[in-house]
N, C-alpha and C positions, 0 to 999 in steps of 0.2 A: 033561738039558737040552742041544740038539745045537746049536752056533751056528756059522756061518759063518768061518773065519780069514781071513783080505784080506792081502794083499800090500804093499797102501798103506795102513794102516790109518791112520787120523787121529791118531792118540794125539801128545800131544807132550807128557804128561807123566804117569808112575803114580806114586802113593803108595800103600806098605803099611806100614801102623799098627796098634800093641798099647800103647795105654795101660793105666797099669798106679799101684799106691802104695806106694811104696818104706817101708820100715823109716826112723823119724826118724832113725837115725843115719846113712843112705847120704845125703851130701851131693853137691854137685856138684864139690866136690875130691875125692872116692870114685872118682866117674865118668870123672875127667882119665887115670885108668891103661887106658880101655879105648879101644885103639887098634887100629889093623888097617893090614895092609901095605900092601892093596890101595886104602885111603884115605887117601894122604901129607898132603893139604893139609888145616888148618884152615879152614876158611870162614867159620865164625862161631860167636858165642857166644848162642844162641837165650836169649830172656829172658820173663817176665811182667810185663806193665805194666801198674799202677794206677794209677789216680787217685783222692786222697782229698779232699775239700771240707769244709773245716771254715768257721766264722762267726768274722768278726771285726770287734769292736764298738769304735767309738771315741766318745767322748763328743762329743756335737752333730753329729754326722753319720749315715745311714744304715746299715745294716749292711752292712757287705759278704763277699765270701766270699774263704777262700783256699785254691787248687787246690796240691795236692802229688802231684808224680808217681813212683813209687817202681817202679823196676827192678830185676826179682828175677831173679838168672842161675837157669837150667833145666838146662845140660850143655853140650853142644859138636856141631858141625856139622862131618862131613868131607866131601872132597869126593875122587873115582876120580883120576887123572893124566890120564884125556881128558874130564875134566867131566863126562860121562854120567850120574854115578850118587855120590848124596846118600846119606850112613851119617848118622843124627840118634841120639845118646844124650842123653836126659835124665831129670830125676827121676820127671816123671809117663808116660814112657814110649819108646819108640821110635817111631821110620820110616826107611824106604828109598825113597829117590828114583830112579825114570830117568826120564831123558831122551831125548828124539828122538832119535835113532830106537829103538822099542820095539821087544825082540826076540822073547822069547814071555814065557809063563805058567810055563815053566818053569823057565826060566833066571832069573826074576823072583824067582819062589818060593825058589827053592834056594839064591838067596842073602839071603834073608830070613831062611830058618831057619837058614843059617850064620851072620850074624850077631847075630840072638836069642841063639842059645846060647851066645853070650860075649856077650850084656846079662845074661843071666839069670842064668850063672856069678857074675858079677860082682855086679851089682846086688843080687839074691836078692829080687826083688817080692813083695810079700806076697800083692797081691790084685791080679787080671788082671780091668779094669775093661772094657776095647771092644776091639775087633776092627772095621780097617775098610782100606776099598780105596775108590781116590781115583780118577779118570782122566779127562783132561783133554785134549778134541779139539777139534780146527780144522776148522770145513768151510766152503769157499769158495761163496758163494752170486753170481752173478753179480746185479751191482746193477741194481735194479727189479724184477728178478725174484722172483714169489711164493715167500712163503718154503713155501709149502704143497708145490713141487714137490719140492723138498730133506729138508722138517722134518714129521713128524707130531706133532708136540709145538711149539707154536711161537704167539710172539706174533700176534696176528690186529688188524690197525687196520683201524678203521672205512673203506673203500672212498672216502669222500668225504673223507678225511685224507690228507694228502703219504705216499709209499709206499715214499720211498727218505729211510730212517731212518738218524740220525747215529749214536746210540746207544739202549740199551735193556737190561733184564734181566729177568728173570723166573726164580721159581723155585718148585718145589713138594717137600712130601715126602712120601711116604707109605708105610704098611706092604706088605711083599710077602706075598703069600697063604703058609700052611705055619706048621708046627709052628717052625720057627726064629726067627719072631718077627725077620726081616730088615727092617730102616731103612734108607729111601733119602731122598737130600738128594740133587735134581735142580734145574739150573740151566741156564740160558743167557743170553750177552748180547752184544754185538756188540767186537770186539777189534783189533786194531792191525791195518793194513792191510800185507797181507804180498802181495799181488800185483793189480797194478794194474786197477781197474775191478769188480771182487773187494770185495764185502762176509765176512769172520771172523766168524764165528758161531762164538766158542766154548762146547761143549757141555760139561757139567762132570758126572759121575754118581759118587756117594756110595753105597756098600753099606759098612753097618757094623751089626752084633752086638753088642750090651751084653750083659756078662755078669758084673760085681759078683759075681765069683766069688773064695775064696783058691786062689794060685798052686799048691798041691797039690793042688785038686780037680778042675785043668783038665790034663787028659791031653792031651802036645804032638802025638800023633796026630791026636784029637778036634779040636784049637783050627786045624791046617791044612785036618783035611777042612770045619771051617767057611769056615778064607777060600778053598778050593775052590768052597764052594755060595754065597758072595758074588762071588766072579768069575764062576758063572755068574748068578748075577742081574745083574751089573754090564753081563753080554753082551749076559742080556734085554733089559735096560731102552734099548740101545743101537740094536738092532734095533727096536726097537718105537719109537725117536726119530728112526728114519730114514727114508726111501723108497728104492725101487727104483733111482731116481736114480745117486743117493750110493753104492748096494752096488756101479754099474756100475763108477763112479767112481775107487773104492777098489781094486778086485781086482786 
């Protein structure tokens, strides 16, 4: 699958993720010892948040309810010394974050699998749950203008409806043709205004792999040349949300 590279590509942000089900005894004081040179700062302590709603009954009065919010720490968030780039350990799995400016696929890659293999070291996941790549683009639509000229994938409002929209989102998912059984989580919606007169359309494209596999049966050759055939669907889907426009645009 042959895609286009661009120069200016819109990216302003990728994620590569492998959730995964730790052993009950890898806790997230387990995970405090795995550290890396290259990500001095702490950034934060990523959590799961619940809400529990139980009933509370007082005699001669109605029933009411009461909400309890329970924060479960996950691991810990580093962050590069130029902010670039997010190292995420936690219990139900990893990611690696960059930042604008994105510089390829492979430099992308290679430190993902560097990373991995001191999660994996460490952690010892039992069962390698998903496989997924996140990517997260800005494209500048001049305001009033059809979004048709920029977008092939794209909100449509009725002609006799105001045309220069505050905000809006939209999203769809659907399977990609082939034996991989590839998931996409496709979005767009209108986003902070970064250059004057300029509508942000950020475009957001999901390629991820379920595979409810144990961590032995998934061979690390095998599980990269997957997220190789979800970055190129991540490219397809990219191309195929674009026009001619935007490719000029870009290069």
């Amino acid at each position: 699958m042959s895609t286009e590279t661009y120069k200016n590509a819109p990216i302003t942000e990728a994620a590569l993720d492998i959730r995964v089900r730790l052993a009950k005894e890898i806790t997230t004081d387990s995970l405090e010892t795995l550290k890396d040179d290259g990500y001095p700062k702490l950034k934060q302590r990523p959590v799961q948040m619940q809400v529990r709603i139980g009933p509370m009954v007082a005699v001669g009065t109605p029933v009411m309810h009461i909400a309890e919010t329970i924060n479960t720490p996950l691991g810990f968030t580093y962050e590069s010394a130029d902010g670039k780039q997010v190292f995420q350990v936690r219990t139900d799995g990893f990611t690696l974050n960059r930042l604008a400016p994105y510089q390829n696929w492979d430099r992308f890659s290679s430190e993902g699998k560097r990373l991995w293999k001191k999660y994996k070291e460490l952690a010892h996941p039992e069962y390698i749950e998903l496989l997924g790549l996140n990517y997260i683009n800005q494209i500048l639509i001049p305001e009033g203008m059809d979004f048709s000229k920029h977008l092939r994938t794209y909100l449509e409002v009725s002609p006799v409806l105001p045309q220069r929209l505050n905000t809006f989102a939209m999203s769809f998912q659907a399977t990609w043709p082939g034996e991989e059984q590839i998931l996409l989580f496709v979005s767009q919606a209108i986003g902070p205004v970064i250059k004057p007169d300029f509508a942000t359309i950020v475009l957001s494209i999901q390629a991820f792999k379920p595979l409810q596999r144990t961590a032995t049966d998934v061979d690390e050759e095998e599980m990269w040349m997957l997220f190789g055939k979800l970055r190129d669907v991540k490219n397809a889907v990219f191309e195929g949300c674009i026009t001619d426009m935007v490719r000029e645009e870009i290069r």
